[in-house]
C-alpha positions in Angstrom: -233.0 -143.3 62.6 -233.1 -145.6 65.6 -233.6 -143.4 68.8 -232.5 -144.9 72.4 -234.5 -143.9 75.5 -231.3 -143.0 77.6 -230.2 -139.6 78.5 -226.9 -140.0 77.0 -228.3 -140.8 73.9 -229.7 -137.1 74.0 -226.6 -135.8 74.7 -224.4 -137.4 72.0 -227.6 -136.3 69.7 -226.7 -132.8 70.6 -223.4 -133.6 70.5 -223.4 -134.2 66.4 -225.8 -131.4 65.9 -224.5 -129.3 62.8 -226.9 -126.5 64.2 -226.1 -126.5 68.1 -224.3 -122.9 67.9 -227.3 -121.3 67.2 -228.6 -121.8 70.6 -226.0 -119.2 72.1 -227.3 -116.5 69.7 -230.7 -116.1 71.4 -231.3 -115.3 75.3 -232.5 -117.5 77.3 -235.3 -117.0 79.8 -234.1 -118.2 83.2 -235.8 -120.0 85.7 -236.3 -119.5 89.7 -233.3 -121.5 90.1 -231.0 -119.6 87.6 -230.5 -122.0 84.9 -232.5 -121.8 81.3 -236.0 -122.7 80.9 -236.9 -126.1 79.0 -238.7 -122.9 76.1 -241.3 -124.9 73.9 -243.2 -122.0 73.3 -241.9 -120.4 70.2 -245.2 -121.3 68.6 -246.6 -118.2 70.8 -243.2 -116.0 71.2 -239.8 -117.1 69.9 -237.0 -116.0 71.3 -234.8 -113.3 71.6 -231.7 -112.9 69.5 -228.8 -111.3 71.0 -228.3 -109.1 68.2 -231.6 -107.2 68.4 -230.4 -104.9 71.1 -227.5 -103.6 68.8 -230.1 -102.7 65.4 -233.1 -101.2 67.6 -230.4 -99.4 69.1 -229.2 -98.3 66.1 -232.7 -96.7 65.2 -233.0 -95.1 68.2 -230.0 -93.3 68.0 -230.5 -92.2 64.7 -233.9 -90.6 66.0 -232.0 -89.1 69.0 -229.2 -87.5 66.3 -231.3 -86.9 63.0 -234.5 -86.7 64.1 -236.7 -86.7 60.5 -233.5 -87.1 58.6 -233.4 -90.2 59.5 -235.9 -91.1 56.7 -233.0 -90.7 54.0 -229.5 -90.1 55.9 -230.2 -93.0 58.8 -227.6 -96.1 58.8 -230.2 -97.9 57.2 -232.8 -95.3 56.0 -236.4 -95.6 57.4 -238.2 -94.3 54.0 -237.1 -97.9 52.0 -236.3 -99.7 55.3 -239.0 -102.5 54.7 -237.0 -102.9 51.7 -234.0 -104.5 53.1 -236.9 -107.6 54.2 -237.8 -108.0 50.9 -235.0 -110.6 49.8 -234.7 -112.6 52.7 -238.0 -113.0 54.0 -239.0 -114.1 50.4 -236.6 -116.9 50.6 -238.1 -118.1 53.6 -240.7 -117.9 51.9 -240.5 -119.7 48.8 -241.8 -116.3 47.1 -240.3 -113.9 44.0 -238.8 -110.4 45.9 -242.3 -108.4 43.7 -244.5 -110.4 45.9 -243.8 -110.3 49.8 -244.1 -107.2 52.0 -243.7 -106.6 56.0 -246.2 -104.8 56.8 -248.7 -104.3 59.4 -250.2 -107.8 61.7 -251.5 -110.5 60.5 -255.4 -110.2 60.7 -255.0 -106.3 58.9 -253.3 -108.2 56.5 -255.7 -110.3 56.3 -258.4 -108.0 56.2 -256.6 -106.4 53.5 -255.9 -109.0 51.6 -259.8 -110.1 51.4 -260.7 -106.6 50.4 -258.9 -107.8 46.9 -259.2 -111.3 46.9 -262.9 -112.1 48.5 -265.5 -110.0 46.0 -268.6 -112.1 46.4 -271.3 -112.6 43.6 -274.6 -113.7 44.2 -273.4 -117.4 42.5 -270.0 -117.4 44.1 -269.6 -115.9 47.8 -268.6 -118.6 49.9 -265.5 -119.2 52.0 -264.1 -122.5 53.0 -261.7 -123.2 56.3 -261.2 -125.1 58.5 -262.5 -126.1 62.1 -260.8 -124.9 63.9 -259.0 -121.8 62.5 -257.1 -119.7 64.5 -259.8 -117.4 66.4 -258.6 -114.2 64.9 -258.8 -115.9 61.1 -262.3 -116.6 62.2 -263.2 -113.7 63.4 -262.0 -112.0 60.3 -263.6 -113.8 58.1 -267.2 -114.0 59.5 -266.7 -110.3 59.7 -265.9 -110.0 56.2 -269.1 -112.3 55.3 -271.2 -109.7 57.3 -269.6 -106.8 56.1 -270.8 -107.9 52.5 -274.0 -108.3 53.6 -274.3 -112.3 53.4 -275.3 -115.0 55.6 -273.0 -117.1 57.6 -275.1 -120.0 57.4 -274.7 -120.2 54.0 -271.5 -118.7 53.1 -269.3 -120.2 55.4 -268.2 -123.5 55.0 -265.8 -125.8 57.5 -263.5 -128.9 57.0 -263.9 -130.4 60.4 -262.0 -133.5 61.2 -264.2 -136.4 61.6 -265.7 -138.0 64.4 -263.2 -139.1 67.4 -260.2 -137.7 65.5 -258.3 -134.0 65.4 -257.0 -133.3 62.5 -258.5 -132.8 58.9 -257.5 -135.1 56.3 -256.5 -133.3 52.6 -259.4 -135.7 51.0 -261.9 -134.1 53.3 -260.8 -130.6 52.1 -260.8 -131.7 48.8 -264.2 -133.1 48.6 -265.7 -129.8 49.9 -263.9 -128.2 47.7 -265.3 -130.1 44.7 -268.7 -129.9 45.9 -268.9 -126.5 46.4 -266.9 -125.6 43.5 -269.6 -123.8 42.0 -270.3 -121.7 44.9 -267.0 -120.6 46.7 -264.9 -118.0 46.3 -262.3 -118.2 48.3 -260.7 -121.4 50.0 -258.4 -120.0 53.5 -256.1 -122.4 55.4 -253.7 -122.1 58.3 -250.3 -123.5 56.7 -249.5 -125.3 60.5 -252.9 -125.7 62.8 -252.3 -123.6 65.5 -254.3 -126.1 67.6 -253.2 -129.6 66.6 -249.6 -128.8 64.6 -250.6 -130.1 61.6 -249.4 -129.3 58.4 -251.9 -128.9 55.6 -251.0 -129.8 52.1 -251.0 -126.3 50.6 -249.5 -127.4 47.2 -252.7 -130.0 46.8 -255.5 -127.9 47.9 -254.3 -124.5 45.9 -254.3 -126.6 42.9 -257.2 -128.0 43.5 -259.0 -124.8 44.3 -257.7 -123.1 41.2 -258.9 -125.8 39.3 -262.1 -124.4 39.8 -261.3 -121.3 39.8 -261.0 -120.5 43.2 -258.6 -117.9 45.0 -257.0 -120.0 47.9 -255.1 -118.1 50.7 -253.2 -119.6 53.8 -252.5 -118.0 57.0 -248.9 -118.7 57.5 -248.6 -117.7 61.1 -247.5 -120.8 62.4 -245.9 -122.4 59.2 -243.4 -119.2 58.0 -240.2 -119.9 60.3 -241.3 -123.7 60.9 -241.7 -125.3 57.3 -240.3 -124.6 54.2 -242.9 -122.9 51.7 -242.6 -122.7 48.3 -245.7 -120.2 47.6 -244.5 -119.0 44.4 -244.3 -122.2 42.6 -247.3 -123.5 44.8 -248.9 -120.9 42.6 -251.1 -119.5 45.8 -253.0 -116.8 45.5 -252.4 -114.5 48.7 -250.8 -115.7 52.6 -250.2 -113.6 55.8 -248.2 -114.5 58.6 -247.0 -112.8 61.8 -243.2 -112.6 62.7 -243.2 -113.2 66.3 -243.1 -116.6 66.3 -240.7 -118.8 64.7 -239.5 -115.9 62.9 -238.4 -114.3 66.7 -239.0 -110.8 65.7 -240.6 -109.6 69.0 -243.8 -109.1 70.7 -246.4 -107.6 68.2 -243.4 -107.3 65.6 -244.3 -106.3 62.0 -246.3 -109.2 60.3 -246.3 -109.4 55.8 -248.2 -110.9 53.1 -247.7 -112.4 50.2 -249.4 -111.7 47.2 -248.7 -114.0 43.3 -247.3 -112.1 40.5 -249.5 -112.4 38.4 -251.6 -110.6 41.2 -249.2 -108.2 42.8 -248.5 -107.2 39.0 -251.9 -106.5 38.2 -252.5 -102.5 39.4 -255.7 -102.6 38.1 -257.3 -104.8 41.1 -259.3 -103.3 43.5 -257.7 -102.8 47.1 -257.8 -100.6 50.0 -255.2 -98.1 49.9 -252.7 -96.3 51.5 -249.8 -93.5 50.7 -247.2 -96.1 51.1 -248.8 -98.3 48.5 -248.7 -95.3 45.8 -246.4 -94.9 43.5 -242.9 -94.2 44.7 -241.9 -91.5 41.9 -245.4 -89.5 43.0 -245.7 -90.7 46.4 -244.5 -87.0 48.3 -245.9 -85.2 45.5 -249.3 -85.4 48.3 -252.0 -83.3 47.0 -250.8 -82.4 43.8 -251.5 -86.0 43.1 -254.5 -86.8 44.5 -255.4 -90.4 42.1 -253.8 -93.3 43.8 -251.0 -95.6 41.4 -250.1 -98.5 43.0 -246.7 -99.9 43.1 -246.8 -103.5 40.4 -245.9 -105.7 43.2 -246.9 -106.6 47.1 -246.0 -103.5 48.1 -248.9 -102.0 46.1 -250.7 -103.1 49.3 -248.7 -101.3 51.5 -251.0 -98.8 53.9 -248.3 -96.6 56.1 -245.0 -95.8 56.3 -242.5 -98.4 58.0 -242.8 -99.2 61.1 -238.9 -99.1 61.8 -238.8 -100.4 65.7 -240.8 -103.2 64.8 -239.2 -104.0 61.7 -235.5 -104.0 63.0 -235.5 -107.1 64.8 -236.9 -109.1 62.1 -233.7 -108.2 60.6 -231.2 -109.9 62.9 -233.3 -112.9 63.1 -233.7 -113.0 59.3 -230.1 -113.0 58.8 -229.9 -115.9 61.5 -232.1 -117.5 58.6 -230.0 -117.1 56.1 -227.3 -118.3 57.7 -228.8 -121.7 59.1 -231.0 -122.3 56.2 -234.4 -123.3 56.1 -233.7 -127.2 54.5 -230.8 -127.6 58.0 -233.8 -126.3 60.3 -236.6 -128.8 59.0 -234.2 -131.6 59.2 -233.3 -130.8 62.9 -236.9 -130.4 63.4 -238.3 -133.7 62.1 -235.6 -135.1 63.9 -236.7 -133.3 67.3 -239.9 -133.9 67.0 -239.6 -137.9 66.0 -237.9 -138.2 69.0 -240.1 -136.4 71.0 -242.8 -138.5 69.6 -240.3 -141.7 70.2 -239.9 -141.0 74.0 -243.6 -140.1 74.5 -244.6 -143.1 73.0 -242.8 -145.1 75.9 -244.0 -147.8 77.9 -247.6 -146.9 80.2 -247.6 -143.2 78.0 -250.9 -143.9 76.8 -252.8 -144.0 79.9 -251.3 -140.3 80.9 -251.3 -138.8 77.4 -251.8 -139.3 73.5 -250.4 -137.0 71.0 -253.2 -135.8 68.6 -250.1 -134.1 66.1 -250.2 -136.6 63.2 -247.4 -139.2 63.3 -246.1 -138.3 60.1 -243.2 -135.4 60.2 -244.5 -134.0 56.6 -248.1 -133.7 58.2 -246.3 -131.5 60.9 -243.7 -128.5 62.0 -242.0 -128.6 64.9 -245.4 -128.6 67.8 -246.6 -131.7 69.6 -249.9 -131.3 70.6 -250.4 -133.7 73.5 -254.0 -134.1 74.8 -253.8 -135.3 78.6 -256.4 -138.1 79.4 -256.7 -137.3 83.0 -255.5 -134.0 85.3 -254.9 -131.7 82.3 -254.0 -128.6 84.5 -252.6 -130.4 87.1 -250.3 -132.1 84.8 -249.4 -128.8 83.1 -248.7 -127.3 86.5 -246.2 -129.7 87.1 -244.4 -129.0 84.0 -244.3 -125.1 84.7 -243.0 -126.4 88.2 -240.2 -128.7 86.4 -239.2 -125.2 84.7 -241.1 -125.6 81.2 -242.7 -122.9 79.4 -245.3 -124.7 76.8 -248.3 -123.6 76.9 -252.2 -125.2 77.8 -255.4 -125.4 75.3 -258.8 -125.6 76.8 -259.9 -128.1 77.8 -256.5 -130.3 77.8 -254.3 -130.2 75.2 -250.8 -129.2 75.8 -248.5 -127.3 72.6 -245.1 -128.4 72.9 -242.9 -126.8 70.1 -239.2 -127.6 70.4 -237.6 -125.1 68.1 -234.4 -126.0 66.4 -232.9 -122.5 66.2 -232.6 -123.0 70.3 -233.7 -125.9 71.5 -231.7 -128.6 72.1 -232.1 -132.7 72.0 -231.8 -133.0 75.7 -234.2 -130.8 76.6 -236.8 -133.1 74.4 -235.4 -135.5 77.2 -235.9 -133.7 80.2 -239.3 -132.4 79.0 -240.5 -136.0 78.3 -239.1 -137.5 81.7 -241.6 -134.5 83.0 -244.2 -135.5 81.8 -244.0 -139.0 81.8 -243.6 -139.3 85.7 -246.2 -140.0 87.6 -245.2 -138.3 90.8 
């Protein structure tokens, strides 16, 4: 659409916006003068929904009044809670029911999910990512390398973008992948870059690395909640993702994993496992059956017992999901984020700032990252001051992720009138 500069403009935006009424179902963090915060940092910590207060509530007082009861006679009964995810959060996910679980964070999961998927032979042990990952995905995997005894030198292999630009194009990816066909075994990629915003074209590189017989993964931490994903008929092998971003389950809330049928079927791959991955029908049996069964689906990977306080606000929040629909959400959020683009494009922006996010809105979610030619800090400084909350990337990029669960068109004003002014 054609976007106007003018503040009204941004108000009759919001004005039409099939979606505004979600905004009053989340709290909003206040500022030193008492009105709501401009909150562009649900790429870090979404918000909170209103109706999380009632459901952990709920769970605590069915501790207080059943105590271990609670695993079977609760409102909602802690022994199969994880199961009332299952269904929703595999919608969001593009996934079959048999092949998500909530379980755990995201690097276990990912650790876990390498145990199964990352079995390195002495013609095919390397692992392709790119540069740069997400710290804790790199950390994870050149720990795994190690931990199988390998060189990083040799086994790790990184898509970098090329010189004087940010972001890695798919035929880069592509070309490693066919030139080290031979050689890797697994191919990982963060769904959203947590660093530039760009979306990777996970349907394009999974086929091409199963092509060749390669298992590709994708960390999902900042895609799950922004994008829509279609991971079953993507045909990817495994994901993770955390649920305390876009999903706005809470600090540290449970994170899950997704794992193909035609994986999470298979009981006889190898895994590290726990009691809540056995067999249900011999799980309390404990000693008396000491071989472990896995469960034929994700939750075969399942290590412990649910962990209900954590779990319970992905709940509400996934039923603000359903509710608003993932197809609604992108469509606000291209829309956001082109006009965020739009006004930051305006006249004399490009000796403050450039935005490094790739200008197409299917090579993105919902994040601008805006690199800041001169002043970084100070300019962030004065957004903070301005009552913002975005967040700063060494040594001057700014993340700005307006959300369309909350956020509102007018605040994509106000934020860009910020950051625009020179005083």
């Amino acid at each position: 659409m054609t976007f106007s500069a003018g503040e009204k403009f941004a108000q009759q935006l919001d004005a039409e916006d099939p979606l505004r009424s979600f905004r009053e179902r989340f709290h909003l963090p206040l500022g030193n003068n008492g009105e709501p915060l401009i909150y562009f940092a649900g790429n870090s910590l979404g918000l909170m929904p209103k109706s999380a207060r009632k459901v952990v509530e709920q769970e605590l007082d069915d501790w207080a009044k059943l105590g271990v009861d609670a695993h079977l006679a609760g409102k909602a009964p802690w022994y199969s809670y994880h199961e009332t995810l299952r269904e929703p959060i595999a919608r969001v996910a593009g996934a079959q029911p048999n092949e998500v679980i909530c379980m755990n964070s995201l690097t276990v999961n990912l650790h876990l999910m390498m145990a199964t998927f990352y079995r390195p032979t002495k013609s095919r042990f390397k692992i392709l990512m790119e540069d740069p990952a997400f710290p804790s995905d790199t950390y994870a995997i050149k720990t795994q390398i190690i931990h199988h005894g390998l060189d990083l030198r040799e086994a790790l292999i990184l898509a970098r973008p090329r010189e004087g630009e940010f972001t890695v194009g798919t035929e880069e990816i592509l070309d490693l992948i066919e030139k080290h066909a031979e050689e890797l075994a697994v191919v990982l990629i963060g769904g959203v870059n947590f660093f530039t915003g760009q979306l990777f074209d996970i349907p394009t590189i999974t086929a091409a690395g199963r092509k060749r017989g390669i298992t590709v993964g994708v960390d999902l931490a900042h895609a799950i909640g922004n994008v829509p994903l279609s991971l079953h008929d993507w045909s990817v092998d495994f994901a993770v993702w955390c649920s305390y971003k876009y999903l706005n389950a809470g600090p540290g809330a449970v994170a899950g994993a997704f794992v193909h049928e035609r994986h999470a079927t298979n009981t006889n791959l190898p895994r590290l496992a726990g009691w809540f991955g056995n067999d249900p029908a011999t799980r309390f049996r404990m000693h008396l059956e000491p071989e472990f069964i896995p469960v034929p689906s994700a939750d075969g990977w399942q290590i412990s017992n649910p962990p209900i306080l954590s779990m319970a606000p992905l709940r509400t929040s996934l039923a603000i999901f359903e509710e608003a629909g993932m197809d609604a959400l992108r469509q606000k959020s291209i829309k956001l984020t082109n006009y965020l683009q739009f006004l930051l494009e305006g006249r004399g922006s490009s000796k403050l700032f450039n935005v490094i996010t790739p200008r197409d809105a299917d090579e993105r979610g919902c994040q601008l990252s805006i690199q800041a030619q001169d002043y970084p800090k100070e300019l962030f400084a004065k957004l903070e001051a301005a009552g913002v909350k975005c967040d700063f990337r060494e040594p001057n990029v700014i993340r700005a992720a307006p959300t369309p669960l909350y956020n509102t068109f007018h605040e994509v004003w106000r934020f860009a009138s910020i950051l625009r002014c020179r005083d």
